[in-house]
Steps between C-alpha positions, in 0.01 A plus 500: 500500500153386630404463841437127432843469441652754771343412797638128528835597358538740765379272765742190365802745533395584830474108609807457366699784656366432842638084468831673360469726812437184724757230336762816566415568883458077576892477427607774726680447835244714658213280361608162553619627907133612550356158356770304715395732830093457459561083418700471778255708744196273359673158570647619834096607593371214363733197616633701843861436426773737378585459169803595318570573098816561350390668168261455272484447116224605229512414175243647230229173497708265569568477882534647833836351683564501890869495559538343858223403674512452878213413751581419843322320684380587883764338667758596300529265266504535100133440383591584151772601317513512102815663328282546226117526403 
């Protein structure tokens, strides 16, 4: 087989082994607790309130789903709360 033909087949296996690689890991329960821990740190930085998520939901392309959404606000009071996003 040439190199012409090689060299990209080689490389498009390679693509497409590392987004099998990555569509695996984005489902796991490990995965999806380290993307919930970082949002959650940004927002609480960013807006100075605590902010609290149930569990969150990735689909392949199609969407990323907050399950339970609270924000209270400074005195105590619910700022936001969404069951679902």
């Amino acid at each position: 087989m040439p190199k012409i033909i090689k060299i990209p087949l080689i490389t498009l296996a390679v693509f497409i082994g590392i987004l099998l690689l990555f569509l695996g890991v984005a489902q796991t329960h490990w995965f999806k607790n380290f993307i919930k821990s970082n949002l959650i740190s940004y927002c609480e930085e960013e807006l100075d309130l605590k902010v609290h998520i149930n569990s969150l939901e990735i689909d392949y392309f199609d969407f990323i789903k907050l399950n339970q959404l609270y924000i209270p606000g400074k005195n105590n009071d619910t700022l936001i709360y969404a069951d679902q996003i």
